[in-house]
ROLUMSE-588684 format. One record per residue: x, y, z of N, C-alpha, C in turn. Coordinates in steps of 0.1 Angstrom, whole numbers, padded with zeros to 4 digits, always signed. Example, Ala and Ser with C-alpha at 12.3 -4.5 7.8 and 13.67 -1.06 7.14 Angstrom:
+0132-0057+0078+0123-0045+0078+0132-0033+0078/+0128-0022+0071+0137-0011+0071+0129+0000+0079/
END
This chain:
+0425+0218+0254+0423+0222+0240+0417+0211+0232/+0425+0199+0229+0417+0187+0226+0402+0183+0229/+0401+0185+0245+0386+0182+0244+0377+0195+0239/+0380+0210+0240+0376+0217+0235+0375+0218+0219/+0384+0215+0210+0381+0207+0200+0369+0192+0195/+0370+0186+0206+0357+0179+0205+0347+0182+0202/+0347+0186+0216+0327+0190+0217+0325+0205+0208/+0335+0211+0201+0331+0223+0189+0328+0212+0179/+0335+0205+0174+0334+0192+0163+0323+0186+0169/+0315+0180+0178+0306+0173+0179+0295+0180+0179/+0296+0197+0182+0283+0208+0185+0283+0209+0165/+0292+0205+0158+0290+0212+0146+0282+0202+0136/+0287+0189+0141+0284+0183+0132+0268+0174+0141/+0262+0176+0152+0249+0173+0154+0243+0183+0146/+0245+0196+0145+0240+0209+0139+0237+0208+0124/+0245+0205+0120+0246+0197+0106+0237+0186+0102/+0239+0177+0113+0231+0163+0112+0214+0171+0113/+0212+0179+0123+0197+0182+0124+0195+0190+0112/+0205+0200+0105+0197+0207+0096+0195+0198+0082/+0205+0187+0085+0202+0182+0067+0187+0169+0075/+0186+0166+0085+0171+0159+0086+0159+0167+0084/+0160+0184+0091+0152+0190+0086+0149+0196+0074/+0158+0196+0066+0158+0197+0052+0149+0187+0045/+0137+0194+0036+0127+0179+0027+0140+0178+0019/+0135+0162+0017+0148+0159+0002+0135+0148-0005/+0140+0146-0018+0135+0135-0028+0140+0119-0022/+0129+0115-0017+0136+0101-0019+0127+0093-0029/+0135+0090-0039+0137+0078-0050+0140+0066-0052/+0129+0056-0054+0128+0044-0056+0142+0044-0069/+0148+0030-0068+0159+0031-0077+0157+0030-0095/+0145+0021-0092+0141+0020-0107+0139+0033-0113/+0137+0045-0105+0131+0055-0113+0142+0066-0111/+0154+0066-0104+0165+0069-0100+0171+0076-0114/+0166+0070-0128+0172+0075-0138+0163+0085-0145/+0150+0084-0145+0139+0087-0148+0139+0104-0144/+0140+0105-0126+0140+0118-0119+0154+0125-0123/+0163+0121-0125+0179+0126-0130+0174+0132-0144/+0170+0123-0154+0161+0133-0167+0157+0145-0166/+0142+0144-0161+0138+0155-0153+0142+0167-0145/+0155+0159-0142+0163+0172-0131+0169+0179-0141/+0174+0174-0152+0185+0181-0161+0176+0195-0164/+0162+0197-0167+0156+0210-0173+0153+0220-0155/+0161+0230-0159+0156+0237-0146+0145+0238-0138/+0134+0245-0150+0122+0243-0147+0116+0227-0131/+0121+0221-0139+0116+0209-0128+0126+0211-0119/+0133+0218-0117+0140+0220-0105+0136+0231-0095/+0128+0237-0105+0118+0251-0094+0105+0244-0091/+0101+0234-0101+0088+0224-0095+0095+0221-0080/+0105+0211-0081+0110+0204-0070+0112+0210-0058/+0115+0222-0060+0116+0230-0049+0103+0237-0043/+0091+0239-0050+0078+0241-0048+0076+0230-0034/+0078+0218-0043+0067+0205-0038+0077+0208-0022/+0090+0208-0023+0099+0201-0008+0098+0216-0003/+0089+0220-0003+0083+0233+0007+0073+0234+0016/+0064+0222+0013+0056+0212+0020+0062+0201+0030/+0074+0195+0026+0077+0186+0033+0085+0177+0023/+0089+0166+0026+0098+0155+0016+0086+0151+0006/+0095+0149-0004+0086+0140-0016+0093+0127-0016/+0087+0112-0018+0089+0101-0022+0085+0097-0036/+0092+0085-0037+0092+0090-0053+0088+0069-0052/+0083+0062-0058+0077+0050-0057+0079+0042-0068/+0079+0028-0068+0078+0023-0082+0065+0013-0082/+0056+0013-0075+0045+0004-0078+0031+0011-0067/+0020+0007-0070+0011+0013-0062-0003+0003-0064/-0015+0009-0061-0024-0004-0057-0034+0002-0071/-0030+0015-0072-0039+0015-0083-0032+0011-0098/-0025+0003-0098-0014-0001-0112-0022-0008-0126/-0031-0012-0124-0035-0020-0137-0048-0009-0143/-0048+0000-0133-0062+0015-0144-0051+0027-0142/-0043+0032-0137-0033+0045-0138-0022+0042-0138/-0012+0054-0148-0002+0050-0146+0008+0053-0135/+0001+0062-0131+0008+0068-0113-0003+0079-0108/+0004+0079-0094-0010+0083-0086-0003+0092-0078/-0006+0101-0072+0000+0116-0059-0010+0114-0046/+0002+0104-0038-0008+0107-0026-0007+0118-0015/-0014+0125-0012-0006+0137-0003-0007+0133+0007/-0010+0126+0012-0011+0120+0032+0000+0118+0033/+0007+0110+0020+0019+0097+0018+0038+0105+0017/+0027+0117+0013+0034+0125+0002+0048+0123-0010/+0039+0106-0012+0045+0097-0021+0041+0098-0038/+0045+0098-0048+0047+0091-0058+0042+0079-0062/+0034+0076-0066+0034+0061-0067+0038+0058-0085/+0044+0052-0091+0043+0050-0108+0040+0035-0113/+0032+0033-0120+0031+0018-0120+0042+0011-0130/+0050+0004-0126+0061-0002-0132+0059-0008-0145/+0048-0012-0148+0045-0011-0165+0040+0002-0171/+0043+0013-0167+0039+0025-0169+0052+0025-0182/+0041+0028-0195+0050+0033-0205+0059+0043-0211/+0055+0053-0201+0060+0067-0200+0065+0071-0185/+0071+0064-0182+0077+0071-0169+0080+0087-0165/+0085+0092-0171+0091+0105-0178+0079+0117-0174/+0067+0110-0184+0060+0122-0181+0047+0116-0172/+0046+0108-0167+0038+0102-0155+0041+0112-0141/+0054+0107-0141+0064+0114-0129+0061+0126-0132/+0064+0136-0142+0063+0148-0143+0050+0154-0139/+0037+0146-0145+0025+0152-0143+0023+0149-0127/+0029+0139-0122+0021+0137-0105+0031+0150-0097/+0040+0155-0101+0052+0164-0096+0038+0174-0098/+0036+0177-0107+0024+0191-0107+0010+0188-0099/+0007+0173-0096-0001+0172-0089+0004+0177-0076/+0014+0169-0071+0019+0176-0059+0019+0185-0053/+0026+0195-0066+0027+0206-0063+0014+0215-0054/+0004+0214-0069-0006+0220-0061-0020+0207-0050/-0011+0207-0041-0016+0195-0031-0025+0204-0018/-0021+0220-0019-0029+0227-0008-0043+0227-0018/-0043+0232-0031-0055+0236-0035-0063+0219-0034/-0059+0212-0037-0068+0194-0038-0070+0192-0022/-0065+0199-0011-0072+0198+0001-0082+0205+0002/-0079+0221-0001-0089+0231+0003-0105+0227-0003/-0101+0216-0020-0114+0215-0026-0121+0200-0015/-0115+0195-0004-0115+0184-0003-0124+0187+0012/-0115+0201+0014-0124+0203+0029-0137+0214+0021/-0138+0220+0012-0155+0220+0008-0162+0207+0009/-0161+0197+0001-0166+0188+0005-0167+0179+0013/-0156+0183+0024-0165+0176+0039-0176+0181+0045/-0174+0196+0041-0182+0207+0050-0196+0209+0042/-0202+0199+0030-0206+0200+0020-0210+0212+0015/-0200+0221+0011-0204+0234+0002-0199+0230-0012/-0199+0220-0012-0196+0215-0029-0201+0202-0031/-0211+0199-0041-0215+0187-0040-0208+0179-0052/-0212+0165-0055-0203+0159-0060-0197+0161-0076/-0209+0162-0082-0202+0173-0097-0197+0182-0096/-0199+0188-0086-0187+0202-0087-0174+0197-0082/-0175+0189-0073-0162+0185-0069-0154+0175-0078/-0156+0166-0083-0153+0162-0096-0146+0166-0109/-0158+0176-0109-0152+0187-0120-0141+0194-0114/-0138+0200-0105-0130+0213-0101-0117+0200-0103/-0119+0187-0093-0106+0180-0094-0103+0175-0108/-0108+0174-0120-0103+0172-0131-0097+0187-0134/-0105+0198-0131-0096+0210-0144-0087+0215-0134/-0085+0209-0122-0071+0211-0119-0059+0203-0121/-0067+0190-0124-0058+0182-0131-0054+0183-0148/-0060+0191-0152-0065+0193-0170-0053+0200-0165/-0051+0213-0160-0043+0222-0157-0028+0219-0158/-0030+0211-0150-0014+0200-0145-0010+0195-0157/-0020+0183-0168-0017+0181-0181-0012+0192-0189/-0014+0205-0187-0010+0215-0196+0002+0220-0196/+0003+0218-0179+0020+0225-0174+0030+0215-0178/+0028+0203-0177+0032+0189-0181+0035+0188-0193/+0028+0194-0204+0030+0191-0220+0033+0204-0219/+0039+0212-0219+0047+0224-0222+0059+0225-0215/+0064+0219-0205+0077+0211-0199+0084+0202-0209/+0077+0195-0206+0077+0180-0219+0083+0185-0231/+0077+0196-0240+0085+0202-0253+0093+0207-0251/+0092+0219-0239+0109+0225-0236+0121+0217-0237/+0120+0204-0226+0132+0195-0227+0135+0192-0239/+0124+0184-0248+0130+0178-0258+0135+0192-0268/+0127+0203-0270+0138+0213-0276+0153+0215-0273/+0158+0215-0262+0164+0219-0250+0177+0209-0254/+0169+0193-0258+0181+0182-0263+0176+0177-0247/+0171+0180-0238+0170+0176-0224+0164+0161-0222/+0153+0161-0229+0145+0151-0230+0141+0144-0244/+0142+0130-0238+0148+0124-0255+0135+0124-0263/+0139+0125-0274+0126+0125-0286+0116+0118-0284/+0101+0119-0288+0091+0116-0282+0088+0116-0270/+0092+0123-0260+0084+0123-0249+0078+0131-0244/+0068+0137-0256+0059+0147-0259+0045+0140-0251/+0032+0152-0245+0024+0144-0239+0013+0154-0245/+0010+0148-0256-0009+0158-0256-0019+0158-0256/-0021+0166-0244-0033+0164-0235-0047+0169-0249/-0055+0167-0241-0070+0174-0249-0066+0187-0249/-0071+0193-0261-0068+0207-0261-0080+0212-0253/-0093+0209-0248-0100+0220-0243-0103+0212-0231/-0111+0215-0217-0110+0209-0207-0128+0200-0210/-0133+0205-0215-0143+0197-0224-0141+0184-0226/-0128+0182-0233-0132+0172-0242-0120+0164-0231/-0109+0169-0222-0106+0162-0208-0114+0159-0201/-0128+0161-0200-0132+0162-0187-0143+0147-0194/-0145+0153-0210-0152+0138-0215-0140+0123-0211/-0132+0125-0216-0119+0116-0217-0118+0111-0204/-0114+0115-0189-0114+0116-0178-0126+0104-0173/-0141+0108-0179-0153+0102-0173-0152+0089-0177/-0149+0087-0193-0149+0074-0199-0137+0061-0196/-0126+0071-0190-0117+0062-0187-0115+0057-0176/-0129+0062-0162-0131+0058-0153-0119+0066-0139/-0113+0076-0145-0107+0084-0134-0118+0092-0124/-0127+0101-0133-0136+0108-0126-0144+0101-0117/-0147+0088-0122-0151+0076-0110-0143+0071-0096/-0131+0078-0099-0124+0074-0086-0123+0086-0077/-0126+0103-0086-0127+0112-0080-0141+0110-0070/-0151+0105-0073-0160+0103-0069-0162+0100-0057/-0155+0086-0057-0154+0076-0044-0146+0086-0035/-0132+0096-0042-0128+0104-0027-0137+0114-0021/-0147+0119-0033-0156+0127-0023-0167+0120-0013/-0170+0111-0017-0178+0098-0009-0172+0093+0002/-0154+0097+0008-0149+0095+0019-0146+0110+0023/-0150+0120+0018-0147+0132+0029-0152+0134+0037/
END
């Protein structure tokens, strides 16, 4: 009976052990450990969070190589976070690369047009900013819910350009669209 108790206790808890490895989870850099807890409190980002770990695990970072021109970056290969540690807005950096994430099938599908070249490089450009304009919009309407909500503390409002126009001017000048560039130049 004893050893039969065993191996039921050891059949249950490998079973356990495989479903919580196969389970995606958030893993979090500590510095931002308080940052993602914020964020968690508004449900909303809790139905984000569960979008993104439907793909696979999200990491969550505190430093990256692009740190002194963005303040965080979504890599999907990595399927990491990166935030740059002098990032003055943690809060909603993280929030806006969570909506990058999220939509991480559509930034491939535009990624394999342009391997296959059915999209040349201003269009591809373009499409990757107003999906990104997009993400700023979901971003700044999260952003106000919390702080209405008491969720998120005062000021950590984010407003984007109101039209994708004057994003997509913003974007070129600040040298982002130039980095969209260089990834269509590696597809």
């Amino acid at each position: 009976m004893v050893m039969l108790l065993f191996i039921l206790s050891f059949f249950f808890s490998s079973t356990n052990a495989q479903n919580v490895r196969s389970t995606p989870t958030v893993i979090c850099a500590p510095e931002l450990q308080e940052t993602l807890s914020t964020l968690q409190r508004l449900p909303e980002v809790h139905r984000l969070v569960s979008e993104i770990l439907q793909e696979g695990p999200l990491y969550i970072e505190h430093n990256h190589h692009l740190s002194e021109q963005f303040a965080g970056y979504w890599s999907p290969s990595e399927r990491t976070i990166y935030i740059t540690p002098s990032s003055d807005h943690p809060l909603t950096t993280l929030l806006f690369e969570m909506h990058n994430a999220r939509k991480t099938t559509e930034f491939r599908s535009l990624d394999k047009l342009a391997h296959l070249k059915q999209v040349n490089r201003k269009e591809y450009v373009k499409r990757q900013e107003y999906l990104e304009y997009q993400n700023a919009i979901e971003t700044s309407t999260l952003l106000e819910k919390g702080m209405a909500a008491g969720v998120f503390p005062d000021g950590s409002g984010w407003y984007p350009a109101t039209t994708f126009k004057e994003h997509f001017r913003i974007q070129q000048s600040s040298g982002h669209s130039a980095w969209i560039e260089k990834a269509y130049e590696a597809t």
